[in-house]
Biopython code that builds the backbone (N, CA, C, O; Angstrom):
import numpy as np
from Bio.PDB.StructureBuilder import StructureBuilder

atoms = [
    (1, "UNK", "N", (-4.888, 88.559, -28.179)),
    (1, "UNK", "CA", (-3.490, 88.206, -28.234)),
    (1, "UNK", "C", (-2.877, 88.921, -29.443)),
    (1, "UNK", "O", (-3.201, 88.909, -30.630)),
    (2, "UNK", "N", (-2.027, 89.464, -28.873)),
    (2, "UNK", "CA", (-1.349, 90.413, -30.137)),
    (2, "UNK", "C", (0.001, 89.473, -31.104)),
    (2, "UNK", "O", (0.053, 89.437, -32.334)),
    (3, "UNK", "N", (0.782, 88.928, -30.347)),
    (3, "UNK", "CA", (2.079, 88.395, -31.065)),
    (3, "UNK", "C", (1.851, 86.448, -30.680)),
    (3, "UNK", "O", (1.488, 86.024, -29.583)),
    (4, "UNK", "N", (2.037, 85.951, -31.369)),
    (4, "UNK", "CA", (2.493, 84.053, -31.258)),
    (4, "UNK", "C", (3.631, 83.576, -31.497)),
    (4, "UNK", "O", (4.003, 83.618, -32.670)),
    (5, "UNK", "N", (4.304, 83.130, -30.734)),
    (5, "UNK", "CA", (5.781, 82.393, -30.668)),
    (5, "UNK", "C", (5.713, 81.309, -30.757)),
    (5, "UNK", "O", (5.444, 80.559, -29.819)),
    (6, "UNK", "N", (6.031, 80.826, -32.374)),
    (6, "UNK", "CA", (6.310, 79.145, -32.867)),
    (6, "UNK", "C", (7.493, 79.000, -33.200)),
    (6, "UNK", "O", (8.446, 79.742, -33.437)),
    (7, "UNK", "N", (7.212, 77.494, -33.178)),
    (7, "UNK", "CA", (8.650, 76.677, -34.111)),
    (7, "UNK", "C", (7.674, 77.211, -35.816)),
    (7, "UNK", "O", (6.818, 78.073, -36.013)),
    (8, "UNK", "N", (8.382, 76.154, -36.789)),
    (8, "UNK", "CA", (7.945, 76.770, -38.298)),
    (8, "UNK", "C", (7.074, 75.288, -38.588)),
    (8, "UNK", "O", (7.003, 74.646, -39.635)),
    (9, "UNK", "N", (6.529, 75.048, -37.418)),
    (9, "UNK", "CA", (5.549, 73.263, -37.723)),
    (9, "UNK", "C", (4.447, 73.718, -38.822)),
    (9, "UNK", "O", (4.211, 74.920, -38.697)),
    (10, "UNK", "N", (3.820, 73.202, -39.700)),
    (10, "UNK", "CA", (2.645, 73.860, -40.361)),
    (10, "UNK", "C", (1.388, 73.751, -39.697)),
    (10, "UNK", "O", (0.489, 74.592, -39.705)),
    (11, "UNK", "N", (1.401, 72.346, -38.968)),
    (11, "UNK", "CA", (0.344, 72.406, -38.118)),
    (11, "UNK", "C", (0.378, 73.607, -36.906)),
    (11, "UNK", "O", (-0.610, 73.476, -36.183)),
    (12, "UNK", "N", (0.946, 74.345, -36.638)),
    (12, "UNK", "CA", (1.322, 75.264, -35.449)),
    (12, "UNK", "C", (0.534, 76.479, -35.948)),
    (12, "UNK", "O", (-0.460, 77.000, -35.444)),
    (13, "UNK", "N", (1.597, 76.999, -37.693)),
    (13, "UNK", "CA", (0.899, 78.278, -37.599)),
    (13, "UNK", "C", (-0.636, 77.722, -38.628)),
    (13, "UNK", "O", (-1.338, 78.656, -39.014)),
    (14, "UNK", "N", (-0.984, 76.638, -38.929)),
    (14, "UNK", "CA", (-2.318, 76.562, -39.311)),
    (14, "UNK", "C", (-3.247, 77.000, -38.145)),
    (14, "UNK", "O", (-4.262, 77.614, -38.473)),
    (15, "UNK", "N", (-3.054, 76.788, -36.967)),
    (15, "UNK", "CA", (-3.948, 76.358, -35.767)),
    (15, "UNK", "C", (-3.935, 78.175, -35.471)),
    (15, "UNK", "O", (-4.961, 78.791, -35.180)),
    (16, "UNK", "N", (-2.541, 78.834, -35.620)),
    (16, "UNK", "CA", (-2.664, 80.000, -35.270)),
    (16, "UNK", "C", (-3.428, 80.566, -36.186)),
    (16, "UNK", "O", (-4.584, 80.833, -35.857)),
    (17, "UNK", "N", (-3.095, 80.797, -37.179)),
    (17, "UNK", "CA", (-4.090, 81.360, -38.049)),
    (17, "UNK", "C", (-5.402, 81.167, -37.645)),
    (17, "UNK", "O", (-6.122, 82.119, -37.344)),
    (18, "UNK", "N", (-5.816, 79.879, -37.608)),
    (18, "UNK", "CA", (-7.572, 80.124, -37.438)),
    (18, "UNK", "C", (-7.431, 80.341, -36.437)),
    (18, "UNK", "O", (-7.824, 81.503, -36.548)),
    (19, "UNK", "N", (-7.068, 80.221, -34.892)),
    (19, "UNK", "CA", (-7.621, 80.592, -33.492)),
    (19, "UNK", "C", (-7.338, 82.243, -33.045)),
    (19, "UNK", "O", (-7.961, 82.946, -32.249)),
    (20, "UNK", "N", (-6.134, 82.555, -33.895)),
    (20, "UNK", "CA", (-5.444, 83.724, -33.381)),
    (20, "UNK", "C", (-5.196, 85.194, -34.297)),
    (20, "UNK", "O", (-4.282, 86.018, -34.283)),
    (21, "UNK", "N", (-6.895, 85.054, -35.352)),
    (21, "UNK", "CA", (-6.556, 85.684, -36.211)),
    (21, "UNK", "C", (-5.943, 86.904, -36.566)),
    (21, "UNK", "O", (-5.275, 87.112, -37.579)),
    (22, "UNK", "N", (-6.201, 87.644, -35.718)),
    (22, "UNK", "CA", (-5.563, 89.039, -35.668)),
    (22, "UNK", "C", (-3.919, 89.168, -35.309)),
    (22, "UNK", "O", (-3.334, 90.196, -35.651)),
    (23, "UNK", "N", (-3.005, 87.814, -34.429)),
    (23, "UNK", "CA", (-2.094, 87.771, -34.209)),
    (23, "UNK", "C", (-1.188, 87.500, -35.073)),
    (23, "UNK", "O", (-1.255, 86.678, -35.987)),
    (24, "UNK", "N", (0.072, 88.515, -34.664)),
    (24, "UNK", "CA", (1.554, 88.324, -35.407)),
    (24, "UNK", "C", (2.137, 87.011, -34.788)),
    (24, "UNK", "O", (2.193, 86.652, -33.611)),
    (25, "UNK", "N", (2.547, 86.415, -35.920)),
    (25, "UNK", "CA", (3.514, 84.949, -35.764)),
    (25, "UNK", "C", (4.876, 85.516, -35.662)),
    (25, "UNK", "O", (5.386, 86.290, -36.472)),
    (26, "UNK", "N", (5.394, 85.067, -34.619)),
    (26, "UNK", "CA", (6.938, 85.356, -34.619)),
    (26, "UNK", "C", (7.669, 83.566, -34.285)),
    (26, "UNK", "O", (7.356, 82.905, -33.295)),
    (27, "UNK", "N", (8.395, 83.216, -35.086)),
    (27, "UNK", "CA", (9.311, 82.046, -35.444)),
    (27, "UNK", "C", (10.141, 82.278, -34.292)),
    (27, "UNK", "O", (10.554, 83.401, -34.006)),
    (28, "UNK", "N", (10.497, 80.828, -33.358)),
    (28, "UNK", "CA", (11.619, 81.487, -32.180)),
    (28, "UNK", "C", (12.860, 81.296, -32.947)),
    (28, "UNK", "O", (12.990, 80.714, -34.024)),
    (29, "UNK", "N", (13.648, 81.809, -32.310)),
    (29, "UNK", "CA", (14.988, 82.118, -32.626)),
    (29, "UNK", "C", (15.874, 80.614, -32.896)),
    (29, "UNK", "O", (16.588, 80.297, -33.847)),
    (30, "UNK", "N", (15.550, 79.949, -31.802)),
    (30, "UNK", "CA", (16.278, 78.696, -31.805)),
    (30, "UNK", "C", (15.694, 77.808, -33.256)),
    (30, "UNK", "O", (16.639, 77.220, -33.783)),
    (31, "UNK", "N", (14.822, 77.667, -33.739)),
    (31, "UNK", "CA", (14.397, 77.120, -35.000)),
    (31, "UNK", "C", (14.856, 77.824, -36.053)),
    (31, "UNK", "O", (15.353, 77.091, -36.907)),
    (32, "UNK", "N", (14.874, 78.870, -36.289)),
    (32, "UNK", "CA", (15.349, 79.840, -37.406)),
    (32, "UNK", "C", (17.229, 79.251, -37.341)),
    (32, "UNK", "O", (17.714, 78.656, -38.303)),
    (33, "UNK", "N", (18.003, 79.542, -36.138)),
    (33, "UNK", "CA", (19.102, 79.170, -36.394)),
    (33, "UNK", "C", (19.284, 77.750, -36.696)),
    (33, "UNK", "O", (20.052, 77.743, -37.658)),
    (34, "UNK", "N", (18.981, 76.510, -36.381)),
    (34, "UNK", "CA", (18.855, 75.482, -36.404)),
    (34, "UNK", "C", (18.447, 74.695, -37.867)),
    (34, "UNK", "O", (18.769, 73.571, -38.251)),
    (35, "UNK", "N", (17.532, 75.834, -38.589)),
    (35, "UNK", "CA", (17.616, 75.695, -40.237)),
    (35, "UNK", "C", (19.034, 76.272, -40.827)),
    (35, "UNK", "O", (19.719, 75.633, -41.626)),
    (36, "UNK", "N", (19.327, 77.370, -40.399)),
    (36, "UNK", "CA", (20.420, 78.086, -40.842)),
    (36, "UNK", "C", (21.635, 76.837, -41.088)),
    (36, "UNK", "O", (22.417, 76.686, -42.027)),
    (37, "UNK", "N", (21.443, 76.066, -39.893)),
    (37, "UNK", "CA", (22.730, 75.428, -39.002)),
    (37, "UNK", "C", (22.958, 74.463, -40.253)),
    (37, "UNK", "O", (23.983, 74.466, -40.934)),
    (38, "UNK", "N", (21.300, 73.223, -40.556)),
    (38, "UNK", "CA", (21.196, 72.587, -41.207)),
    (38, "UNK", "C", (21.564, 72.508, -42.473)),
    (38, "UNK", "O", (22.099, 71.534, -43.002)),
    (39, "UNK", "N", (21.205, 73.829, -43.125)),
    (39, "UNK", "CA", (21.557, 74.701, -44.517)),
    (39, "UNK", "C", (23.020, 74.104, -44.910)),
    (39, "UNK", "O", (23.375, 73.261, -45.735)),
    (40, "UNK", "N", (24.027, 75.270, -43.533)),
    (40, "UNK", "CA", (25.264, 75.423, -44.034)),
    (40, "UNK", "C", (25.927, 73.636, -44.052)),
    (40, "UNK", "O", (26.864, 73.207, -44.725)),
    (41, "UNK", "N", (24.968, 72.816, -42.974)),
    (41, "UNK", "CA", (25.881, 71.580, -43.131)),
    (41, "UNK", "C", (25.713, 70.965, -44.716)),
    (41, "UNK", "O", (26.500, 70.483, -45.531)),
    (42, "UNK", "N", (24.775, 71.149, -44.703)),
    (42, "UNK", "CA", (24.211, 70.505, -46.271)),
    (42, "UNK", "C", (25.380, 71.017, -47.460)),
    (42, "UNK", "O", (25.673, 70.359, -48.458)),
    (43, "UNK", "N", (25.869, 72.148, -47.143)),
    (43, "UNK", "CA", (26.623, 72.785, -48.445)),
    (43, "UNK", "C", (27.829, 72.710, -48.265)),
    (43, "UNK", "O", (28.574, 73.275, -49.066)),
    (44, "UNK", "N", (28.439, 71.886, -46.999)),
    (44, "UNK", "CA", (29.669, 71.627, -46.147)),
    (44, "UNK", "C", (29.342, 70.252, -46.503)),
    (44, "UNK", "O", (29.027, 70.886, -47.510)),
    (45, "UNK", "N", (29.160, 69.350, -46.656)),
    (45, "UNK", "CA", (29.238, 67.419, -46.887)),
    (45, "UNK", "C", (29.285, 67.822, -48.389)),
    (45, "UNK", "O", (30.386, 67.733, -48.932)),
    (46, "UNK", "N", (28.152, 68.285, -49.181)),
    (46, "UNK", "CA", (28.941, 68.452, -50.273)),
    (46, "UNK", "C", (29.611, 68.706, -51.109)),
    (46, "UNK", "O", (29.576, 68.089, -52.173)),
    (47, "UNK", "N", (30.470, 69.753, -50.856)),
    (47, "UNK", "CA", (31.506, 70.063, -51.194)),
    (47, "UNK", "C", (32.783, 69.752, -50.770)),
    (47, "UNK", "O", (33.794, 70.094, -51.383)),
    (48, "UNK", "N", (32.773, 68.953, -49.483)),
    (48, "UNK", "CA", (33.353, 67.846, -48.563)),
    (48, "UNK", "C", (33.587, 67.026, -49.727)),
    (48, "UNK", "O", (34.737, 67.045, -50.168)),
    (49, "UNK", "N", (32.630, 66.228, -50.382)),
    (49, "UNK", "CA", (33.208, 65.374, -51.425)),
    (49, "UNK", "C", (33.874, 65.500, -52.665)),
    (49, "UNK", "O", (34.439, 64.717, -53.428)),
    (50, "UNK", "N", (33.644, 66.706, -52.642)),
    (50, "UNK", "CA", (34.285, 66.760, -54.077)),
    (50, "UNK", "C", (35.851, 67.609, -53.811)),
    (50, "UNK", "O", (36.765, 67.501, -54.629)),
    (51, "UNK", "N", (35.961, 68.368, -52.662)),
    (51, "UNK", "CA", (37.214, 69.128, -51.871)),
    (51, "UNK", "C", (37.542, 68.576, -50.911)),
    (51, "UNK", "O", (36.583, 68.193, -50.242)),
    (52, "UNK", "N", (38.881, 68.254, -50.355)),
    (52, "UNK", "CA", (39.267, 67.978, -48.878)),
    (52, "UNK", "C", (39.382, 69.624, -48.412)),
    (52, "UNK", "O", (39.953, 70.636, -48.819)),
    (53, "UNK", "N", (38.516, 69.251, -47.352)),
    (53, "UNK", "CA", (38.840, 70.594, -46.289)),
    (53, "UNK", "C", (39.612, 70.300, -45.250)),
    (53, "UNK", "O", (40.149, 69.210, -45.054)),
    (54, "UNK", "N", (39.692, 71.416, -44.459)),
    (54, "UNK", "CA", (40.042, 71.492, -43.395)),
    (54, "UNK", "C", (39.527, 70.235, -42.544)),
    (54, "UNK", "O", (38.494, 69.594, -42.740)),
    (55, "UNK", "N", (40.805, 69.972, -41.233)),
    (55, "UNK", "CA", (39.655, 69.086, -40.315)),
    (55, "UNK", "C", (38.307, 69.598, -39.122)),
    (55, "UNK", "O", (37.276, 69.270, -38.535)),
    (56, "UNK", "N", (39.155, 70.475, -39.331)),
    (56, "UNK", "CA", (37.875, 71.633, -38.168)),
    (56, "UNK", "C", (37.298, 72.461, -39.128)),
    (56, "UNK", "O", (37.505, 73.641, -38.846)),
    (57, "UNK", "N", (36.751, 72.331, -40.000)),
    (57, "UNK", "CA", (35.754, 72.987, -40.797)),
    (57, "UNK", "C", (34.657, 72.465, -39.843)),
    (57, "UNK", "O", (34.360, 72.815, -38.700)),
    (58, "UNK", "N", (34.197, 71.615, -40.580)),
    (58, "UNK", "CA", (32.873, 70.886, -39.893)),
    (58, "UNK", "C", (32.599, 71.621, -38.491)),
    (58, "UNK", "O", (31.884, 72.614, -38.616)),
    (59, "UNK", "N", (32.971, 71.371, -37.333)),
    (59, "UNK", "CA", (32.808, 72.482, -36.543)),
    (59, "UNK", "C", (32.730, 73.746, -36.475)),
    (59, "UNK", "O", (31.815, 74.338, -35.903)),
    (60, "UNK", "N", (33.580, 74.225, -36.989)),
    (60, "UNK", "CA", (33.695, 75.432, -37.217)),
    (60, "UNK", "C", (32.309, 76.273, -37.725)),
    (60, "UNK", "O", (31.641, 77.194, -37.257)),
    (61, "UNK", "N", (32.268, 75.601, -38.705)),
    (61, "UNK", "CA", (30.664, 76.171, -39.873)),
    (61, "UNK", "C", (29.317, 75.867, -38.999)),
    (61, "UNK", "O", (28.250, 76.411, -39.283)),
    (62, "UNK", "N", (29.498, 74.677, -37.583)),
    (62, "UNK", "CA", (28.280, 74.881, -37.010)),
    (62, "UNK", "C", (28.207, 75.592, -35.878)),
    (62, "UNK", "O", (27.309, 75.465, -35.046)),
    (63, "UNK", "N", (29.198, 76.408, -35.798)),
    (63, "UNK", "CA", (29.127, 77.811, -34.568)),
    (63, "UNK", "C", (28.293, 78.463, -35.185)),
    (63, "UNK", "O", (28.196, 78.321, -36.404)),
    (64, "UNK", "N", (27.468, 79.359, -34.470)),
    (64, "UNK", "CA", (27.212, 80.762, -34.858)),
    (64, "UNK", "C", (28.431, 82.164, -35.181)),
    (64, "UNK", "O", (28.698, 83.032, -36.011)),
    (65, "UNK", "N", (28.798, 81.698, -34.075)),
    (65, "UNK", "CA", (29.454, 83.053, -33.812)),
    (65, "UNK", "C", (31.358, 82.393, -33.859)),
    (65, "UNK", "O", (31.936, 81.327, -33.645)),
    (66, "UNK", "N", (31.669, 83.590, -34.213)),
    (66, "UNK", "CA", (33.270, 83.973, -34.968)),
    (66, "UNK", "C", (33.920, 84.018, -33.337)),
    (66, "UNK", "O", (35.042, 83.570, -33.101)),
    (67, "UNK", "N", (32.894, 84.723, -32.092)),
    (67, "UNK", "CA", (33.843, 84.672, -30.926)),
    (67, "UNK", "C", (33.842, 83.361, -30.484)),
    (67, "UNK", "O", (34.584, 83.134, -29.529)),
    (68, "UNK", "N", (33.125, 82.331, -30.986)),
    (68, "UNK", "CA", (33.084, 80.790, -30.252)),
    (68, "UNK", "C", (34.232, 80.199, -30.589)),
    (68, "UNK", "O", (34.797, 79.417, -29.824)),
    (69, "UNK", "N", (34.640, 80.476, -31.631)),
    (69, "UNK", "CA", (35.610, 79.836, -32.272)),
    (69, "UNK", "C", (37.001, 79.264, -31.793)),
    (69, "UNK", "O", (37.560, 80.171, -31.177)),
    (70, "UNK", "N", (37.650, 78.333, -31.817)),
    (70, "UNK", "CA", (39.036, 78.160, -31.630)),
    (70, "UNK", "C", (40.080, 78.889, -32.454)),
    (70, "UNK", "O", (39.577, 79.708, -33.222)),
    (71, "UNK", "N", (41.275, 78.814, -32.490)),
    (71, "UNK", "CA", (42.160, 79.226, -33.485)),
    (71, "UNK", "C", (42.469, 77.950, -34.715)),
    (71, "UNK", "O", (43.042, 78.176, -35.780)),
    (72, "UNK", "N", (42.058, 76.887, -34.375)),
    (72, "UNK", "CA", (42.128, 75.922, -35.548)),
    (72, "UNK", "C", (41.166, 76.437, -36.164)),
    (72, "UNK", "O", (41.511, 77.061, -37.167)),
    (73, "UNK", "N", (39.506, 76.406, -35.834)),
    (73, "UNK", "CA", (38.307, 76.820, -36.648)),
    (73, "UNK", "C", (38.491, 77.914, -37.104)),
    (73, "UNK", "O", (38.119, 78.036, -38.271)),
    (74, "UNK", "N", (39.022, 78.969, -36.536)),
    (74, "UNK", "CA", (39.527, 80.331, -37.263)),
    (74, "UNK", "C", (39.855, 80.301, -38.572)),
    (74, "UNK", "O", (39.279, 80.764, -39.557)),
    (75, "UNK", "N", (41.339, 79.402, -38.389)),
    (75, "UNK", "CA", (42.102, 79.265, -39.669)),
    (75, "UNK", "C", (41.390, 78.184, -40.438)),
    (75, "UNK", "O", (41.325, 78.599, -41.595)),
    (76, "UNK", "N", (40.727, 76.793, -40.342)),
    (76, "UNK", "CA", (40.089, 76.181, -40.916)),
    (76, "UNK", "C", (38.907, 77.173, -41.790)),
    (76, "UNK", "O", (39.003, 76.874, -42.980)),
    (77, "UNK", "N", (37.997, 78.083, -41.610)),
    (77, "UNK", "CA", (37.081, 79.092, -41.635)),
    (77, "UNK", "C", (38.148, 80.030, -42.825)),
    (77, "UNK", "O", (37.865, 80.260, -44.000)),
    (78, "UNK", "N", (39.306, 80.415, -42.146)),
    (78, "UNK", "CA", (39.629, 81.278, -43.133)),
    (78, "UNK", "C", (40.813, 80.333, -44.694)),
    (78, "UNK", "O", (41.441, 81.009, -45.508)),
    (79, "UNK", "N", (40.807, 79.187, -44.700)),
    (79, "UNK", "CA", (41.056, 77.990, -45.974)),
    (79, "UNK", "C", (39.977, 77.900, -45.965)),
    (79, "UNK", "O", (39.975, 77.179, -46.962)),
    (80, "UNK", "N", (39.210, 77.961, -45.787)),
    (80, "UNK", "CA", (37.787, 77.750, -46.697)),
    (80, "UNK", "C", (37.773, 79.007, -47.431)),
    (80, "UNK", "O", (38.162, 78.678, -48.551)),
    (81, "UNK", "N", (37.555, 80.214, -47.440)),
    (81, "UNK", "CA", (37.395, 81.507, -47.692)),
    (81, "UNK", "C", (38.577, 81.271, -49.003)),
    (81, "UNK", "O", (38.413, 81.375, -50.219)),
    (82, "UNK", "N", (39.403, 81.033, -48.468)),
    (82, "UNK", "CA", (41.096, 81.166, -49.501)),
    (82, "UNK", "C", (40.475, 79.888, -50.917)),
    (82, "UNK", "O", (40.789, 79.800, -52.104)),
    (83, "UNK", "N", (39.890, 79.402, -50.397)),
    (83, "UNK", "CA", (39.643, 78.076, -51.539)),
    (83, "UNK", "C", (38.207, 78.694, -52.286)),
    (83, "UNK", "O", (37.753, 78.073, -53.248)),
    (84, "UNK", "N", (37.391, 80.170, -51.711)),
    (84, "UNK", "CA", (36.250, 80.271, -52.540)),
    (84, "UNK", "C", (35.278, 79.230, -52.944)),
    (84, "UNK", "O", (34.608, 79.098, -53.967)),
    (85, "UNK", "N", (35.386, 78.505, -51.830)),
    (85, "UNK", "CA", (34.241, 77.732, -51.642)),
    (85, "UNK", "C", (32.863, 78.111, -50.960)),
    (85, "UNK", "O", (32.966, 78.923, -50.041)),
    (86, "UNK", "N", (31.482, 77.618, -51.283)),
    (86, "UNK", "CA", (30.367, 77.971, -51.089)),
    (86, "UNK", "C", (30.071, 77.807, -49.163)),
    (86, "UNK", "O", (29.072, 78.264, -48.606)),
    (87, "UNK", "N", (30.978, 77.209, -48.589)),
    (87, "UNK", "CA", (30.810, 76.740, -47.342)),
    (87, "UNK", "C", (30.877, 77.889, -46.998)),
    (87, "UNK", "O", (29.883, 78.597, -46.836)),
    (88, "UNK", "N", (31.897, 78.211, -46.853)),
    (88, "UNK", "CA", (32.689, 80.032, -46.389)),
    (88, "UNK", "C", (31.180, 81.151, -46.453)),
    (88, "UNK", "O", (30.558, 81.824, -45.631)),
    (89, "UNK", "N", (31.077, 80.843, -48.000)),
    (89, "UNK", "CA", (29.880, 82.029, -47.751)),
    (89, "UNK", "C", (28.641, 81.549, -47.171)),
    (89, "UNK", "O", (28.098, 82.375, -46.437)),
    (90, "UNK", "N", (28.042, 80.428, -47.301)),
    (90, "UNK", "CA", (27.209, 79.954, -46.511)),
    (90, "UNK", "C", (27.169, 80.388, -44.886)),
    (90, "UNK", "O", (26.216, 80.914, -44.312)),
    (91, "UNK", "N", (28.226, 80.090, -44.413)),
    (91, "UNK", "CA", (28.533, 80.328, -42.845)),
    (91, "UNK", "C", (28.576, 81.692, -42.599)),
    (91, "UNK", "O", (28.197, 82.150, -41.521)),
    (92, "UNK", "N", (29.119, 82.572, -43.747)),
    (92, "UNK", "CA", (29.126, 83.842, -43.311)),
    (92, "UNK", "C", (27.803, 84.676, -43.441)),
    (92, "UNK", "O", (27.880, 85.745, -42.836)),
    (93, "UNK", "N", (26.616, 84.457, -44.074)),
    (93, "UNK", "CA", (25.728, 84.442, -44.663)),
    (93, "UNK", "C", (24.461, 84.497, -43.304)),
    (93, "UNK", "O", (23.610, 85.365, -43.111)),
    (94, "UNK", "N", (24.752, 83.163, -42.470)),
    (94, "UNK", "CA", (24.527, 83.010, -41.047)),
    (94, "UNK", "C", (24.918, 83.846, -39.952)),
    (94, "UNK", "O", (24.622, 83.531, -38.799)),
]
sb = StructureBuilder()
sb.init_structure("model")
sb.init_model(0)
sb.init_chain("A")
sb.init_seg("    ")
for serial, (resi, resn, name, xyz) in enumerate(atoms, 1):
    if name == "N":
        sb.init_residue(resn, " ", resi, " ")
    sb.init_atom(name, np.array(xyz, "f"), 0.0, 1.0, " ", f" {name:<3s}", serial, name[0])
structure = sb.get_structure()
C-alpha cells in the first residue's frame, strides 16, 4: 500500500504507522477544513466579546469560499477587514 487516507485520530495514524510502514498518510480534506473551520470560530467568539460585529459575521467566517457568500456576509466580511480585526485574517488565511 503506497498512500493512507485518515481523519487526524492518533489512534488511526498510530495503527498506520505500525501496519503500513512504508505508506504515505494523507489527512482527508474534510477534517483539515473542519479544524480550519473550528480555528476561525474560536478567534470570532472572542473577539465577539470584546467587539460588536457584524450580524452575519458568524456565518460568513464559517464558509469556505468568498463565492458562497451572500451580499450581507460580503459586507459583514469586509467590516471586519475595515475594523483590522484577527477574524478577517483568520478567515482569509483559510
Amino acid at each position: 500500500m503506497v498512500e493512507v487516507v485518515s481523519d487526524m485520530s492518533g489512534a488511526f495514524i498510530s495503527g498506520i504507522k505500525t501496519h503500513f510502514v512504508n505508506s504515505n498518510i494523507t489527512v482527508d480534506r474534510f477534517h483539515v477544513v473542519q479544524l480550519f473551520s473550528k480555528a476561525v470560530d474560536e478567534v470570532r467568539r472572542k473577539e465577539a466579546k470584546e467587539v460588536r460585529m457584524p450580524r452575519a459575521a458568524r456565518w460568513a467566517t464559517l464558509k469556505a469560499a468568498e463565492s458562497d457568500l451572500t451580499e450581507k456576509q460580503l459586507d459583514a466580511l469586509a467590516e471586519l477587514e475595515a475594523m483590522d480585526l484577527h477574524t478577517a485574517e483568520a478567515w482569509r488565511i483559510c
